[in-house]
C-alpha positions as CSV (number, residue, x, y, z in Angstrom):
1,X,150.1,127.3,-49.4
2,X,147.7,125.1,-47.9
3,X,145.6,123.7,-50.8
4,X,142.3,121.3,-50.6
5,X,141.6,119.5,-53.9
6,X,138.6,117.8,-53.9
7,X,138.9,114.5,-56.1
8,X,140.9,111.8,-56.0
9,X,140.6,110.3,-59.8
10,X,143.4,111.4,-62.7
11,X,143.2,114.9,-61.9
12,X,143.1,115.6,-58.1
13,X,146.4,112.8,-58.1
14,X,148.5,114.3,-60.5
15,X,147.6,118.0,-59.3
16,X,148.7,116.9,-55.8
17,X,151.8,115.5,-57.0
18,X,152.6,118.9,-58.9
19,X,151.7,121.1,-56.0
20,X,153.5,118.7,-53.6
21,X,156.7,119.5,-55.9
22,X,156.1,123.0,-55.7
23,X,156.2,123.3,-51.9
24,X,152.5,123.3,-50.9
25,X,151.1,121.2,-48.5
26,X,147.9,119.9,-50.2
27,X,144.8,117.0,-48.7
28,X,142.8,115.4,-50.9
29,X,139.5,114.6,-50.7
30,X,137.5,111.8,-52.1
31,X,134.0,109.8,-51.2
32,X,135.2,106.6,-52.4
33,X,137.2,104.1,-50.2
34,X,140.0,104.1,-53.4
35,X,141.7,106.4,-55.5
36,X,140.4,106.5,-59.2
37,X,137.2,108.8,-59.7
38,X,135.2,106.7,-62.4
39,X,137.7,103.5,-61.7
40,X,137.0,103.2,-58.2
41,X,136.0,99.6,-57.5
42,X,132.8,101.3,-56.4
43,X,131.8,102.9,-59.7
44,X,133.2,100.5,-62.6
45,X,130.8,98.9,-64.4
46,X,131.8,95.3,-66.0
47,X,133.3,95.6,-69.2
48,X,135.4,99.0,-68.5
49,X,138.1,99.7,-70.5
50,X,140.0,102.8,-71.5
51,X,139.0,104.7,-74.7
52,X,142.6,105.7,-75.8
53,X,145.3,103.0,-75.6
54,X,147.6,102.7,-72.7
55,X,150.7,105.1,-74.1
56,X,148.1,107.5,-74.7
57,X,146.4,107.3,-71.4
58,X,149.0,107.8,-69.5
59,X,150.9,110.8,-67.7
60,X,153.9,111.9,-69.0
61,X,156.8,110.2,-66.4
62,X,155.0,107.6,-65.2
63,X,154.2,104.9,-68.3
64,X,152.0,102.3,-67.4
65,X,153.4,98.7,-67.0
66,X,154.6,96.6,-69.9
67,X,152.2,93.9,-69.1
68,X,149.4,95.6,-69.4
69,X,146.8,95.0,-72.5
70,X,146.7,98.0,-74.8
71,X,143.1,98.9,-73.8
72,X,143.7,98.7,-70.4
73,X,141.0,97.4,-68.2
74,X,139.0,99.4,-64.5
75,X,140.8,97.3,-62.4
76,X,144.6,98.0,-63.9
77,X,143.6,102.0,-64.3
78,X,143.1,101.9,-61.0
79,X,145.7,100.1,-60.1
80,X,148.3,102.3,-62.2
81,X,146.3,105.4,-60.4
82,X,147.0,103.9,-56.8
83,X,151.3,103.4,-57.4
84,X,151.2,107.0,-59.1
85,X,149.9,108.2,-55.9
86,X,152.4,106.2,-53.8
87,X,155.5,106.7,-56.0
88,X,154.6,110.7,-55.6
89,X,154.2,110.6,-52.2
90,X,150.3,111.6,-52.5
91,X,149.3,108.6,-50.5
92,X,150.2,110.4,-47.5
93,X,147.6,113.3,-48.1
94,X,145.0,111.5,-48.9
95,X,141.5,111.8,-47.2
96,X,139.6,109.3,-48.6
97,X,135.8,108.2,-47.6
98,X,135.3,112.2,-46.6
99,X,132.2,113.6,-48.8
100,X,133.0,117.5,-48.5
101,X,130.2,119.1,-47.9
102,X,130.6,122.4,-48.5
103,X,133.1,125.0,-49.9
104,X,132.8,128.9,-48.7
105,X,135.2,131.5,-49.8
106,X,136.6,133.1,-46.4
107,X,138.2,136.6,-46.7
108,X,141.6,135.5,-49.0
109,X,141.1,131.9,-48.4
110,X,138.5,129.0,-47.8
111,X,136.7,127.1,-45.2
112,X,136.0,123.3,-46.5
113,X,133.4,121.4,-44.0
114,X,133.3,117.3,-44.7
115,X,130.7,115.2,-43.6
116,X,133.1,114.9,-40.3
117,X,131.2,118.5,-39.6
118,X,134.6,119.9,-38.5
119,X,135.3,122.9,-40.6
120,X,139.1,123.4,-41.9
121,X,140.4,126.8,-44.1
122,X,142.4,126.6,-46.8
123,X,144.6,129.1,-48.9
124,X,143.2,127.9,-52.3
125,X,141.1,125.1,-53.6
126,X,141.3,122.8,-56.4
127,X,137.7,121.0,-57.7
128,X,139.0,118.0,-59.2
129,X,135.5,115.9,-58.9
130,X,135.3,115.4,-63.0
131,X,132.8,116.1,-65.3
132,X,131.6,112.1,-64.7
133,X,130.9,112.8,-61.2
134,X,126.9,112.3,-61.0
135,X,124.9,110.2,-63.2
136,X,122.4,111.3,-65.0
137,X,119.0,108.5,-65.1
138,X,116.0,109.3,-66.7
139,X,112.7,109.6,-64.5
140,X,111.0,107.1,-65.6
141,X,107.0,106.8,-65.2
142,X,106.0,104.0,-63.7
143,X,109.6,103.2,-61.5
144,X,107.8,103.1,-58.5
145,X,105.6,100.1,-59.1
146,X,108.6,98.4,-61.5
147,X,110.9,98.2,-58.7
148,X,108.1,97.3,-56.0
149,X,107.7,94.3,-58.7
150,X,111.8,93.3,-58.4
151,X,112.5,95.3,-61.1
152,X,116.0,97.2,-60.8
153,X,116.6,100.6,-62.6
154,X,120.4,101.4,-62.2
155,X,122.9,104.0,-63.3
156,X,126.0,102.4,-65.4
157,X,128.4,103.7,-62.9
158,X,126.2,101.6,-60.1
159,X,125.8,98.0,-61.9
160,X,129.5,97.4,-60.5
161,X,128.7,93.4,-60.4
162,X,128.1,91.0,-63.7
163,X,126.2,89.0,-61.4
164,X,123.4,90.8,-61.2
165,X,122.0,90.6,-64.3
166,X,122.8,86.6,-64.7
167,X,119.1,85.2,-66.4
168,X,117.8,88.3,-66.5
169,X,116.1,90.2,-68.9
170,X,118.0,93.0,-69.2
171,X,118.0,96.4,-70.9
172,X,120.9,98.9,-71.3
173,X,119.5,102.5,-72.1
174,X,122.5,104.5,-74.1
175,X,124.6,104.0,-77.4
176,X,127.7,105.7,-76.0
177,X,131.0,103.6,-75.2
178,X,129.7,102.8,-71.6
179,X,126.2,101.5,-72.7
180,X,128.2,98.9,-75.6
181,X,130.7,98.2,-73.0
182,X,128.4,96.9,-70.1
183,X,126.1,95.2,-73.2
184,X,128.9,92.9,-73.9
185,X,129.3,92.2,-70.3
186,X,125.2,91.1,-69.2
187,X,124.8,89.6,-72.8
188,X,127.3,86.5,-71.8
189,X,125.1,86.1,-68.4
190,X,121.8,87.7,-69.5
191,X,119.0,85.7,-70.5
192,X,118.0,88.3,-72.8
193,X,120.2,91.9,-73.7
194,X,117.9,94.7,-75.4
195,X,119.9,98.0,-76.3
196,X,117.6,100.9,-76.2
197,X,119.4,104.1,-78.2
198,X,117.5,107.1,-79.0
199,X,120.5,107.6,-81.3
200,X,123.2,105.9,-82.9
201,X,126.8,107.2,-83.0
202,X,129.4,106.8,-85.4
203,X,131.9,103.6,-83.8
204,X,135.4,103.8,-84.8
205,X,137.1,100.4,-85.0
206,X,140.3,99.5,-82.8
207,X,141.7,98.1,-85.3
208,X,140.7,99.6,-88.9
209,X,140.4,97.3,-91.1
210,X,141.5,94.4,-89.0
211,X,145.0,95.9,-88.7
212,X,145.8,99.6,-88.2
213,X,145.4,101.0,-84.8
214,X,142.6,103.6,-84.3
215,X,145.5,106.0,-83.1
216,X,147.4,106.0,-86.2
217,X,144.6,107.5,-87.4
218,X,142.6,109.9,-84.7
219,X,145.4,110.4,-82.0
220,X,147.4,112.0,-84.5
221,X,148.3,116.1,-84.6
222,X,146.8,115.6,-88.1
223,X,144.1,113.5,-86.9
224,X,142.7,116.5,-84.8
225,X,143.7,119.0,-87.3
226,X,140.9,117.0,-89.6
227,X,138.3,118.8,-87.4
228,X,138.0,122.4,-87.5
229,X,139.3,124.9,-84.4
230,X,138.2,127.8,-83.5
231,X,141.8,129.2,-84.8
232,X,143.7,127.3,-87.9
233,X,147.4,127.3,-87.5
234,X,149.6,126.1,-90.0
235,X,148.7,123.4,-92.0
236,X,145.2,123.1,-90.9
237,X,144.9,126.0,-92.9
238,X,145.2,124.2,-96.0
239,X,143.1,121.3,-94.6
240,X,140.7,123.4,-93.9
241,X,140.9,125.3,-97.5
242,X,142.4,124.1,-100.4
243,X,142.5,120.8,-99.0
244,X,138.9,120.3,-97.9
245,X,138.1,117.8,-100.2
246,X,141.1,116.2,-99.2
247,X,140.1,116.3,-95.6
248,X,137.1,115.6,-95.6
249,X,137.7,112.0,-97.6
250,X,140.2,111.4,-95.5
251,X,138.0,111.2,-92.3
252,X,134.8,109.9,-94.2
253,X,137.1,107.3,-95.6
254,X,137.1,105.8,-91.2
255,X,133.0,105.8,-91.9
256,X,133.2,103.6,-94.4
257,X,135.5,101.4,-93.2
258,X,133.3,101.0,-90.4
259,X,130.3,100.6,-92.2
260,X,131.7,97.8,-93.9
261,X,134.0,95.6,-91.3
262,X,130.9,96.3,-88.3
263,X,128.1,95.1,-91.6
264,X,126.5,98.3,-90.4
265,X,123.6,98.6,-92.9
266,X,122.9,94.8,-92.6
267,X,122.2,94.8,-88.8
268,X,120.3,98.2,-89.4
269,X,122.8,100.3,-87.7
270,X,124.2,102.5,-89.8
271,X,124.2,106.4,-87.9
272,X,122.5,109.1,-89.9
273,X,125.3,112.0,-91.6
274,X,128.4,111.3,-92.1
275,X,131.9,110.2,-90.3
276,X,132.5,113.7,-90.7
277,X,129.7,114.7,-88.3
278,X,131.1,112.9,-85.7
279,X,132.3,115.3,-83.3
280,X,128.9,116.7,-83.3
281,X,127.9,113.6,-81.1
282,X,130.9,111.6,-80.0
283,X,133.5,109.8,-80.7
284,X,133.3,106.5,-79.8
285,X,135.5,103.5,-79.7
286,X,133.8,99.9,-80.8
287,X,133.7,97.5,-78.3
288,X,135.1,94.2,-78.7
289,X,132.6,91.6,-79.7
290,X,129.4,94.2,-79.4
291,X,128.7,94.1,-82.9
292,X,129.9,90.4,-82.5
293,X,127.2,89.8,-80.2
294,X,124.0,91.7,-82.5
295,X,125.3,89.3,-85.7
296,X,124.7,86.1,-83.5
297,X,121.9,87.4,-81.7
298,X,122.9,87.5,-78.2
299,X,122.2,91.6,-77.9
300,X,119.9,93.8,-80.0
301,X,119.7,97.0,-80.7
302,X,116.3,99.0,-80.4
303,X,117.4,102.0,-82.3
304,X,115.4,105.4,-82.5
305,X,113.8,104.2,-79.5
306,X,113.5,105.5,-76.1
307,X,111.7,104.2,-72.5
308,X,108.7,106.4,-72.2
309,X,106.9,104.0,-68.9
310,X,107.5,101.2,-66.6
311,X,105.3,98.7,-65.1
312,X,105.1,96.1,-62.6
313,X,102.6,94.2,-62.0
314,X,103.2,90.4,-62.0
315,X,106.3,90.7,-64.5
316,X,108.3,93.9,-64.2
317,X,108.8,95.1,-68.3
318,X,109.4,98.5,-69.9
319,X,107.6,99.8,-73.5
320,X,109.3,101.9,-75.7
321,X,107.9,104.8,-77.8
322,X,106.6,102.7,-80.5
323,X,104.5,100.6,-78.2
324,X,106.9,97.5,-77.8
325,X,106.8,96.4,-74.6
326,X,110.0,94.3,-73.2
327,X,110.2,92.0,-70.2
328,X,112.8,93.5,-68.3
329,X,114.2,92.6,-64.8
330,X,117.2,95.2,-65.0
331,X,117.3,98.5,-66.7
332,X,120.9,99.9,-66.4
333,X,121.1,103.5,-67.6
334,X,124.3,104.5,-69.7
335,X,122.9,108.2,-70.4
336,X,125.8,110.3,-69.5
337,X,127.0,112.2,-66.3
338,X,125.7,115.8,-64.4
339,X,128.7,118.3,-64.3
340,X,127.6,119.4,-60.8
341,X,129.5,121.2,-57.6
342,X,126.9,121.3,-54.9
343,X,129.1,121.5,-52.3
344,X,130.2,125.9,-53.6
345,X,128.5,128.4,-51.7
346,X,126.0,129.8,-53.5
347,X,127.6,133.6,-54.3
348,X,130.4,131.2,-55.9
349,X,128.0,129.1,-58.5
350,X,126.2,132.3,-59.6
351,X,129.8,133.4,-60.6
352,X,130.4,130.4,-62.3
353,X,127.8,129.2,-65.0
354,X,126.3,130.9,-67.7
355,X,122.9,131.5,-68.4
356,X,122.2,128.5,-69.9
357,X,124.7,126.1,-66.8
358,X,128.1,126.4,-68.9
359,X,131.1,126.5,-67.0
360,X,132.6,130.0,-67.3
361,X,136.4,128.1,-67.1
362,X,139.4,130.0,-68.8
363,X,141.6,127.3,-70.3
364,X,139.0,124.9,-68.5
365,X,141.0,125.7,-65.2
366,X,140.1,129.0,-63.8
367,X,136.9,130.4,-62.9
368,X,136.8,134.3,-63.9
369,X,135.1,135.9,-60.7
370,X,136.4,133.5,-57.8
371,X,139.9,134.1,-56.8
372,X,141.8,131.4,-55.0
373,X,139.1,128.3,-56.9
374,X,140.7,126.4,-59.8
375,X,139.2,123.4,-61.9
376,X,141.4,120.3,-63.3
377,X,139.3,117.2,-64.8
378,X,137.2,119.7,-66.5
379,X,138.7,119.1,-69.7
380,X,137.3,115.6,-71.2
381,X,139.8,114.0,-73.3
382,X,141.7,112.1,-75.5
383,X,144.6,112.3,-73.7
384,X,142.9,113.3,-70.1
385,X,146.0,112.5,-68.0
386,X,148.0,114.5,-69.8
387,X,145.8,117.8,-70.1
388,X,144.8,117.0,-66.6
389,X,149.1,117.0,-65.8
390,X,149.4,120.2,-68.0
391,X,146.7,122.0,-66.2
392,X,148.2,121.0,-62.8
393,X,151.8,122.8,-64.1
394,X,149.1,125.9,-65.3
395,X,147.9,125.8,-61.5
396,X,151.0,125.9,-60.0
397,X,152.5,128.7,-62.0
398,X,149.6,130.8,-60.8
399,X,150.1,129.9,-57.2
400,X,153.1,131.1,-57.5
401,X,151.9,134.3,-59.6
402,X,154.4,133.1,-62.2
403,X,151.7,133.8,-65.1
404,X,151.2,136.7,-67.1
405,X,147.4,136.8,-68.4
406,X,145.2,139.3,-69.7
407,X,142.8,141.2,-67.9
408,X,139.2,140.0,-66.6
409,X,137.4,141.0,-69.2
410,X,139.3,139.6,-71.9
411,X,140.0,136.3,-71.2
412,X,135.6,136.3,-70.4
413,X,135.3,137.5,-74.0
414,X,137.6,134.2,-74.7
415,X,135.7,131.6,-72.7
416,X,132.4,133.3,-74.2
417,X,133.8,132.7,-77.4
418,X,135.1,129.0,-76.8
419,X,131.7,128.2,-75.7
420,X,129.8,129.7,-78.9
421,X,132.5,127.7,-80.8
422,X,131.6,124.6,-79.2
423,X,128.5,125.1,-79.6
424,X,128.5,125.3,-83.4
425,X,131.7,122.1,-83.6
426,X,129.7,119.7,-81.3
427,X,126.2,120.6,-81.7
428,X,126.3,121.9,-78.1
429,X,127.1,118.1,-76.8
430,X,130.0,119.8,-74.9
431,X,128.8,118.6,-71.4
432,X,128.4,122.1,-70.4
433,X,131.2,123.1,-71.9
434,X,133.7,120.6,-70.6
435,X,133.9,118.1,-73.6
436,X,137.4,119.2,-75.3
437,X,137.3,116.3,-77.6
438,X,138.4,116.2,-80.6
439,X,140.8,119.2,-79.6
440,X,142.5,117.9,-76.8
441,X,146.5,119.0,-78.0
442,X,144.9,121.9,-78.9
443,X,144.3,122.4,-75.4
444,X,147.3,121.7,-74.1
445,X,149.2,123.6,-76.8
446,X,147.3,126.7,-74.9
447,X,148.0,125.9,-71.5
448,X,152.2,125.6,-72.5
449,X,151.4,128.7,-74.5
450,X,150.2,130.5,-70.9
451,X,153.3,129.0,-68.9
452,X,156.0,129.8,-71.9
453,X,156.4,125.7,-72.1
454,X,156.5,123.9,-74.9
455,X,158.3,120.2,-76.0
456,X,160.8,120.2,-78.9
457,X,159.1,121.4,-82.5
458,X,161.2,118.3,-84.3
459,X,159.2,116.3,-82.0
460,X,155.9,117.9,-82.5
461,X,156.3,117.5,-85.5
462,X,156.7,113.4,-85.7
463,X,153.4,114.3,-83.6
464,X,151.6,114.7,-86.7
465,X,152.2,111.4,-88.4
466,X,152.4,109.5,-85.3
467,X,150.3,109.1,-81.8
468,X,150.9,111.9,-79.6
469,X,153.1,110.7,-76.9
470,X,152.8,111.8,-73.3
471,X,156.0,111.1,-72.8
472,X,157.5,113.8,-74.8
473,X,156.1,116.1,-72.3
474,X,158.1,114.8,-69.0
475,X,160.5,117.3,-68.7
476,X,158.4,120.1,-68.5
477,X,157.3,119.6,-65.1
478,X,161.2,119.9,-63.8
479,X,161.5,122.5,-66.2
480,X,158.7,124.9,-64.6
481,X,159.3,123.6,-61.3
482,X,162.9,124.8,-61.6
483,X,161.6,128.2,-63.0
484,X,159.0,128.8,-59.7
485,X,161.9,127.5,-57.2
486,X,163.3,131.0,-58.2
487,X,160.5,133.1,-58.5
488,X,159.1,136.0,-56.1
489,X,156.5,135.3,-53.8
490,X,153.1,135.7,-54.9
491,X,151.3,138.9,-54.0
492,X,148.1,138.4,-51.6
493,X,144.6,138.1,-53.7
């Protein structure tokens, strides 16, 4: 078939590389001069680094170099995305620096228009974009006459050079891993670095307690078991049972660790609940020398607080909600991401949302009412190569009509109900449903599940104990690609 994926980051690349495999010819289609997505050289913000380490971000047969820190940083993701894509011959089929325009379904296929204005149809389509693709800044009052005064009001994924905010008063609106990140970076050139959070999160330390790695802990089969699923399997029965108390100390025990080795109540930053809780926000990983940087000064933290005007005049400054006003040449807004596809046709978004803008996704991959359209990215993670890699071997399999699901109706009922689920596990901070965290194995344990794949149960089970390692899943792409070599030709949509 003749596939457009739209995307060029983690997903859209390792999609084209299973689809290539399969036989298809596929294009791919990105704005950006690079490959990447969020670690395009024209979207990184100073300071990037991955959230999992490297053995976890990574896909399954393709490790990322020896040399490479364990927290890799934008430039050698993006790096590591770029030889994927030439090792797997995806180089060849990519269209980059093409904004697609549109998307209209077209009897059984497609017709995808760029901003070249030349219309092309396509068998099937592949939204790969991610759920980071636009950012989301506040509308401020008063930006106007702030930026008519030199003032500067940026997005994180836009504030791509340090430089910028060298001697100047600058503010960083957001708590999340991006906001600390960037923090770090302007506080060494900044003459002054205010953090504006409306609300702490719960930071869990690289290193816990100076010496265990986070992903002994958290990147563990029993690390996601110690949040509750919509099913419990196995073990997390008793976790979630007998062994609640258990359980619960167990991942309370991270908050106070943290609390102690970041002198959270001391600098006044100590979240409100508990560790346990997290999942309801986010989970995010400490960035080297933030809280480093609040103990000598060089950054504080305005917490509880939010923007609520701008001025000009003869010095641009913002005030906060409790009246504080702050000299501010540079606001750079870390507050999050749209999950947006403007270029579908109209008939095709009313199919896909909710009523209140959730994705309607089964397995975060296919949308129920538009044949021929599948989603990869959509499913935020800690592992998101590999559940991006699984759900390319979930896309192919259907391509091939290789895959045996229920009817319509049923698997709505199920994305219905994995939405009111997430609803009540994250407090609805799912990003419109496409948050997986913290059930990302969980995820791909589905997907296999659909495609009649799984890795050995010896080596799941070392899973438990020990960092889930994308590796264990690299022969399952030969394995299914072996199984569709010999399988019947699809029937038409």
């Amino acid at each position: 078939m003749h596939v457009a994926i739209i995307g060029a980051g983690l997903a859209g690349l390792t999609t084209a590389k299973v689809l290539l495999q399969a036989g298809h010819d596929v294009e791919v289609f990105d704005k950006t001069p690079d490959v990447g997505g969020v670690w395009s050289r024209t979207r990184r913000y100073p300071g990037l680094t991955t959230q999992s380490p490297k053995a976890q971000y990574s896909f399954s047969d393709f490790p990322m170099p020896k040399d490479f820190p364990e927290w890799p940083g934008g430039a050698q993701i993006q790096q590591y995305l770029a030889a994927y894509a030439d090792v797997y011959e995806v180089t060849p089929h990519l269209r980059l620096e093409t904004t697609v325009e549109s998307v209209v379904p077209d009897g059984a296929g497609w017709v995808v228009t760029t901003d070249s204005g030349v219309p092309e149809t396509f068998d099937r389509v592949v939204v790969a974009n991610g759920v980071f693709c636009e950012p989301a800044v506040p509308d401020y009052p008063g930006r106007a006459e702030f930026e008519a005064a030199g003032g500067r009001v940026l997005a994180g994924s836009e504030f791509t050079d340090v430089e910028e905010a060298r001697g100047k008063h600058a503010l960083v609106v957001g708590y999340g891993k991006s906001a600390c990140d960037v923090t770090v970076a302007i506080s060494e050139v900044a003459e002054s670095t205010d953090v504006i959070a409306r609300q702490l999160l719960w930071k869990v330390p690289r290193k816990i307690a100076g010496f265990l790695n986070f992903k002994m802990l958290l990147l563990t089969r029993m690390g996601e078991a110690l949040f509750r699923y919509r099913w419990l399997r196995g073990f997390e029965k008793f976790l979630h049972g007998p062994g609640n108390r258990l359980r619960a100390s167990m991942l309370n025990s991270v908050g106070s660790v943290s609390v102690r080795q970041f002198r959270l109540r001391q600098h006044d930053l100590l979240p409100a609940g508990r560790m346990e809780d997290i999942v309801k926000g986010a989970i995010g990983l400490a960035t080297e020398g933030f809280f480093e940087g609040v103990a000598g000064g060089s950054i504080r933290v305005r917490r509880d607080q939010v923007i609520t005007r701008l001025h000009g005049g003869d010095r641009p400054s913002a005030e906060l909600a409790d009246g504080t006003v702050l000299p501010a040449d540079l606001v750079v807004c870390a507050t999050g991401f749209t999950q947006g596809v403007p270029f579908l046709d109209e008939t095709v978004q009313k199919q896909l949302f909710d009523e209140r803008g959730n994705f309607l996704l089964y397995r975060q991959i296919q949308p129920l009412r538009a044949p021929g359209l599948y989603f990869n990215g959509y499913n935020s993670s800690f592992f998101s190569p590999l559940n991006a890699e699984m759900a390319a071997l979930w896309i192919a399999a259907d391509l091939a009509g290789a895959l045996t699901l229920p009817d319509v109706e049923t698997r709505h009922a199920d994305v219905v109900g994995q939405l009111a689920f997430l609803d009540v596990a994250t407090g609805a901070h799912h990003c419109r449903g496409t948050k997986i965290i913290p059930f990302s194995i969980h995820n791909v344990d589905e997907v296999l599940g659909d495609l009649g794949l799984q890795i050995p149960r010896f080596t799941r089970a070392t899973h438990w104990l020990n960092p889930v390692s994308p590796a264990a899943y690299r022969k399952l792409t030969p394995e299914l690609l072996a199984r569709l070599a010999t399988a019947p030709e699809p029937a038409a949509l």
